[in-house]
C-alpha positions as CSV (number, residue, x, y, z in Angstrom):
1,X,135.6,77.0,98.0
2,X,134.0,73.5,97.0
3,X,135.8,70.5,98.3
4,X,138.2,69.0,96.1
5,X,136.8,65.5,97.3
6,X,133.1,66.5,97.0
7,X,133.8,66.8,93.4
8,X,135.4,63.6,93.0
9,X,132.3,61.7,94.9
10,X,129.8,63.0,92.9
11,X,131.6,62.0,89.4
12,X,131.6,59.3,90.9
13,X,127.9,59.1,91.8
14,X,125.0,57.0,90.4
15,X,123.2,60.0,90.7
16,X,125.3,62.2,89.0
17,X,122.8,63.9,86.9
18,X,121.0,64.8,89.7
19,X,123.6,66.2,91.7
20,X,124.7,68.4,89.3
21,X,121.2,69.8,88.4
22,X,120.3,70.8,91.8
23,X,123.8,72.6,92.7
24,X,123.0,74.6,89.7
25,X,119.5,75.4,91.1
26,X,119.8,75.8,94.8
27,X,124.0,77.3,94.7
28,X,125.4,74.2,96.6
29,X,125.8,70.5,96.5
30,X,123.3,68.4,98.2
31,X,125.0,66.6,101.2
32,X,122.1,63.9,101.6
33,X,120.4,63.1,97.7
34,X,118.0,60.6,99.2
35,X,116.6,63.5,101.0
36,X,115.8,65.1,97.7
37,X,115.0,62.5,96.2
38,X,112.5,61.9,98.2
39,X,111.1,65.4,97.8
40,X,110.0,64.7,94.2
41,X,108.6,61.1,94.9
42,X,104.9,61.5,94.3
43,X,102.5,59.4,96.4
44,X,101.4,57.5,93.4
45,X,104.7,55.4,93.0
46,X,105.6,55.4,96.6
47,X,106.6,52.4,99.0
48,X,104.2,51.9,102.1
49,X,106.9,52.3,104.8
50,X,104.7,51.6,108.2
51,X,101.4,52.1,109.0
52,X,100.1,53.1,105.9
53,X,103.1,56.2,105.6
54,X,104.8,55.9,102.4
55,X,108.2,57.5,101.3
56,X,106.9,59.8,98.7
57,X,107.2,63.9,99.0
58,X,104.1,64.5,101.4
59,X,105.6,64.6,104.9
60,X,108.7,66.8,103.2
61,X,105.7,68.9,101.4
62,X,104.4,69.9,105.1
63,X,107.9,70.6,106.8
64,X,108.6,72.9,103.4
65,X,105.5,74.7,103.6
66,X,106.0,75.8,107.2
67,X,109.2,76.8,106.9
68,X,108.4,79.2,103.2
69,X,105.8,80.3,105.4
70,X,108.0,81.7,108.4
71,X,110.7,83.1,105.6
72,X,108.3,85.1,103.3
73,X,106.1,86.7,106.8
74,X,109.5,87.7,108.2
75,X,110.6,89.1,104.6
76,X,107.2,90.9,104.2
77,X,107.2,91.7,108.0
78,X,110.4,93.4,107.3
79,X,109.7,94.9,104.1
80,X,106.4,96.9,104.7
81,X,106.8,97.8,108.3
82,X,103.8,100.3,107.8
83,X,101.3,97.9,106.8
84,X,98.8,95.7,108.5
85,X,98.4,92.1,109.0
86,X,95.5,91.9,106.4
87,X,97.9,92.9,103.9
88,X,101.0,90.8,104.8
89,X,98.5,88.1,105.1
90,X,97.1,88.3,101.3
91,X,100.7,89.2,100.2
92,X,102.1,85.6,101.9
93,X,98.8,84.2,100.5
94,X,99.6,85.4,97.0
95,X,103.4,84.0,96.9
96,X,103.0,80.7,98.4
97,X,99.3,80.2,96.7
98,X,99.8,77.0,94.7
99,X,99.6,78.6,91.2
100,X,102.9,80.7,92.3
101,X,104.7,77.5,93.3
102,X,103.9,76.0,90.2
103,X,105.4,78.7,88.3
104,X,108.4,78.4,90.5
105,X,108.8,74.8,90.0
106,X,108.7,74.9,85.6
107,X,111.2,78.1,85.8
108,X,113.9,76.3,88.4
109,X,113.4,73.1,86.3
110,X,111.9,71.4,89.6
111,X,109.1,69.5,87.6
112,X,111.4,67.1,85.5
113,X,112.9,65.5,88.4
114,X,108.9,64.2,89.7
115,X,108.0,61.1,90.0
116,X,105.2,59.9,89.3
117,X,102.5,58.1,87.8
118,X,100.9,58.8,84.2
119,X,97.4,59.2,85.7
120,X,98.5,61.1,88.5
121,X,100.5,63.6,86.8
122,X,97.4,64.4,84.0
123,X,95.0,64.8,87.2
124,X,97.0,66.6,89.8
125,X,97.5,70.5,89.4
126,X,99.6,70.5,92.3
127,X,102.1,68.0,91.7
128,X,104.5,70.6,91.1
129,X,104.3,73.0,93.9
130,X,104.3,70.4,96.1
131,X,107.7,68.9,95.2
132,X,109.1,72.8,95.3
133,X,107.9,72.5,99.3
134,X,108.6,69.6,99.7
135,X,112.4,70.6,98.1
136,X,112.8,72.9,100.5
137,X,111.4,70.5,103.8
138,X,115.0,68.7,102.0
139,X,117.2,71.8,101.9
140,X,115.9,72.1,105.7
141,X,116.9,68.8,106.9
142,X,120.1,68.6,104.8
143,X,121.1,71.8,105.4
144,X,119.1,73.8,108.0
145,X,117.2,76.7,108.5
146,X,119.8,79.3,107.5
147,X,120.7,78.1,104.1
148,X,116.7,77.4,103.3
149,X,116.1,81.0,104.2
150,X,118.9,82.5,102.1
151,X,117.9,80.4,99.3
152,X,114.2,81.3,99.8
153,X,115.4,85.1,99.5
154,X,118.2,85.2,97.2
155,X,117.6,82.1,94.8
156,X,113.6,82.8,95.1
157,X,112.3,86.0,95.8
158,X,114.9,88.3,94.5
159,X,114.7,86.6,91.4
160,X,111.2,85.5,90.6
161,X,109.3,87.5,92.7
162,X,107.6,91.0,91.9
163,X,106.5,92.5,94.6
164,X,104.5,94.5,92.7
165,X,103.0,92.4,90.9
166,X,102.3,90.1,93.9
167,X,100.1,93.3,95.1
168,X,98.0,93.3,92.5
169,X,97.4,89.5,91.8
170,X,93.9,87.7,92.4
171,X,94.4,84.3,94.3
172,X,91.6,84.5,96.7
173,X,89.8,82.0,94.7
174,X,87.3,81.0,96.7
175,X,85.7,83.9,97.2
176,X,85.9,84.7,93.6
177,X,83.7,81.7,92.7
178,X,81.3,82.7,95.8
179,X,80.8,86.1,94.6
180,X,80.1,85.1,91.0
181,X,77.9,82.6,92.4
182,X,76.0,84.6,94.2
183,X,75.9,87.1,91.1
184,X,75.0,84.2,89.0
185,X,72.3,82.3,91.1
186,X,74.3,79.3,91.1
187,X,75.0,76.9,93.8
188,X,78.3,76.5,95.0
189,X,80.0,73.4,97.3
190,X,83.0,72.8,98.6
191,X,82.5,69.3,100.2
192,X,85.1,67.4,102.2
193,X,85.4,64.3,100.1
194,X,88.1,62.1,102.0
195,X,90.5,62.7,104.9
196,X,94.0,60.7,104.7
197,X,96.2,59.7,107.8
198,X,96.1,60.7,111.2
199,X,97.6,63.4,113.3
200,X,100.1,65.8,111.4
201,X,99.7,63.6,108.6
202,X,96.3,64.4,108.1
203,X,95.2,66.1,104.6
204,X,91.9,67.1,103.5
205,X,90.4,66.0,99.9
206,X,87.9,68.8,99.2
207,X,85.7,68.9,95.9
208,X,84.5,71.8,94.7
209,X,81.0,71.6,92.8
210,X,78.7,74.0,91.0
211,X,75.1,73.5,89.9
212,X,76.0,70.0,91.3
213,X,78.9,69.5,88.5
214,X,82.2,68.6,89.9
215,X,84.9,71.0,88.7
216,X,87.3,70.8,91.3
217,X,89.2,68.7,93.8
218,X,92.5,69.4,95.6
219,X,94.9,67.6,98.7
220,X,96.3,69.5,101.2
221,X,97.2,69.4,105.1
222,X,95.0,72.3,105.1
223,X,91.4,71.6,104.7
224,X,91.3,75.8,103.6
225,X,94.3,75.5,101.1
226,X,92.8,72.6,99.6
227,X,89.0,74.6,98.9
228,X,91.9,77.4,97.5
229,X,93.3,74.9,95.1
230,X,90.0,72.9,94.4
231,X,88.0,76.6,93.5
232,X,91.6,77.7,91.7
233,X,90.7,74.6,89.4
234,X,87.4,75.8,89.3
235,X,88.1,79.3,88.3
236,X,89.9,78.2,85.2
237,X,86.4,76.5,83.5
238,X,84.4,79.7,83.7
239,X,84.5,83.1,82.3
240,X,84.3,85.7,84.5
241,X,83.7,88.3,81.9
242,X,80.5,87.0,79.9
């Protein structure tokens, strides 16, 4: 049963709105809001805190994605104990690709708590997913790892998630655009444009180019999910079927 004098704080709250909204989407009340708050601060209107780290979503984006990670290869692990690790692999690959987080983010309602610039939000197709990791890197720290992995399963893969239809999906995009490349006689780059921080808080700007012409570019702490996301951008401008 709720506390009687949770209720009563967050009536009382300047961020009552938000409160609300989230205990609708995740099934309990947020103990620390700055946490998630946090989690849908974009870069782009961020405060420099020290050394060039700001307060927006990124470091929460990294703890999130490790932790959906762990949760979905246990689930899987669990769930098709006769299978190898090539296929649990591309099944994890598939749910946490950053298409699928998208999605996740416009059905829970994720993407109209973002903040973030004008420019940033009509450039970035990743804005989204990120703040749903980067959610759950808050979930983590407010709550721990037992009520982030029952709201991974029961709030997120029970009831967004066919397993069937993750089978099936295309999200190797890379090697997609590589093999119609090749088909093609095109050229195909993915060059490493920029590298941000240090350490952990390294991420990778890759570019993807064809026939010299940009058509790609993506962020990520992972130099390979950020060619992924770059070549998913990519993908979208040509037609595979011509």
């Amino acid at each position: 049963m709720a506390s009687p004098f949770k209720f009563i704080s967050v009536n009382f709250s300047a961020d009552k709105k938000l409160y609300l909204s989230l205990k609708n989407i995740l099934g309990f009340y947020p103990g620390n809001i700055s946490l998630y708050k946090q989690a849908f601060r974009h870069s782009s209107v961020a405060s420099e805190i020290k050394r060039g780290v700001k307060d927006s979503n990124e470091r929460l984006e990294f703890l999130g994605d490790a932790i959906l990670g762990a949760v979905i290869a246990e689930h899987l692990f669990r769930m098709f104990p006769y299978k190898d690790e090539g296929f649990l692999t591309k099944m994890r690959s598939r749910i946490v690709s950053r298409s699928s987080l998208n999605q996740l983010a416009s059905r829970l309602g994720i993407d109209k708590f973002i903040e973030a610039s004008l420019e940033s939000s009509s450039k970035s197709s990743a804005m989204k997913g990120d703040a749903f990791e980067a959610m759950l890197g808050a979930i983590y720290l407010d709550k721990g790892y037992d009520t982030t992995r029952r709201f991974i399963l029961e709030r997120i893969v029970r009831n967004h998630i066919d397993m069937h239809e993750v089978e099936n999906k295309e999200t190797d995009f890379k090697s997609k655009l590589i093999e119609w490349a090749q088909k093609e006689k095109k050229e195909v780059r993915f060059i490493l444009v920029e590298e941000i921080g240090d350490g952990q808080e390294k991420q990778f700007v890759m570019e993807v180019n064809v026939q010299g012409e940009p058509l790609g570019r993506a962020q990520h702490f992972s130099k390979k999910r950020a060619e992924q996301i770059a070549a998913e951008q990519a993908c979208s401008f040509i037609d595979f079927d011509s």
